[in-house]
C-alpha positions in Angstrom: -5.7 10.7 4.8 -4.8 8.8 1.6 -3.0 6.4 0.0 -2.0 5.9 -4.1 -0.5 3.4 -5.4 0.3 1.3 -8.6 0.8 -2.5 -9.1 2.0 -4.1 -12.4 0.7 -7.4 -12.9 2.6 -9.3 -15.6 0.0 -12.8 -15.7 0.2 -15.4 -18.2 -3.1 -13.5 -20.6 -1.6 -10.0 -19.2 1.9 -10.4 -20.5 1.0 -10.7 -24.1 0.3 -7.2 -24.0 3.0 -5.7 -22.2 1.3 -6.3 -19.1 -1.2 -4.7 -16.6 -1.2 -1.2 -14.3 -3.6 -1.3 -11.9 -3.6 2.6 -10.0 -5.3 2.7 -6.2 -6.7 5.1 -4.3 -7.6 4.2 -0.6 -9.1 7.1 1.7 -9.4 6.8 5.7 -11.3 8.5 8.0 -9.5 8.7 10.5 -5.4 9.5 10.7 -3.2 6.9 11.4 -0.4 6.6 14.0 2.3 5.3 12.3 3.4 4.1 8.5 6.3 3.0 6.6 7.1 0.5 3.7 9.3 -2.4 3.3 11.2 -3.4 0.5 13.3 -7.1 0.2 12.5 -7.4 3.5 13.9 -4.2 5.2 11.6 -2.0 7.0 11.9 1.2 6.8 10.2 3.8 9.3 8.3 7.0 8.2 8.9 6.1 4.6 6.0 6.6 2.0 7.2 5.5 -1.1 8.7 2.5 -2.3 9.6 0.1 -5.5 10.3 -3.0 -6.7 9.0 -6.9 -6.6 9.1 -7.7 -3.0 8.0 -4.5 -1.6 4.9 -2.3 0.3 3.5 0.2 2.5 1.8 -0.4 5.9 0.1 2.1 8.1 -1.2 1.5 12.1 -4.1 3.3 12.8 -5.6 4.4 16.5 -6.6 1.8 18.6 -9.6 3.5 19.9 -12.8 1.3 19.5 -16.5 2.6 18.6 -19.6 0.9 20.1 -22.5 0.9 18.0 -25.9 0.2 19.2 
């Protein structure tokens, strides 16, 4: 269960030089229930990629709890 993703960050330093790509790779251990991504404000269901300024991804995972002693 993983998520990759890329931001562009266009800063004041950052610009000068055509800017800065920043790559992610987040792992889970566990599946999760439900995801989608939202872009200009618009969710959209069961979606996994998106683009543009105003947008992102979001997952829900289980709601099961683990006690640890």
């Amino acid at each position: 269960y993983e998520i990759t993703g890329l931001v562009f960050i266009e800063g004041s330093l950052s610009k000068r030089f055509g800017g800065l790509a920043t790559y992610f790779v987040i792992t889970f251990d566990h599946q999760w229930t439900d995801f989608g991504v939202w872009n200009d404000g618009e969710i959209i269901e069961k979606q996994n990629e998106t683009d543009g300024c105003s947008s992102g991804a979001y997952i829900i995972l289980p709601d099961e709890q683990e006690q640890i002693t």
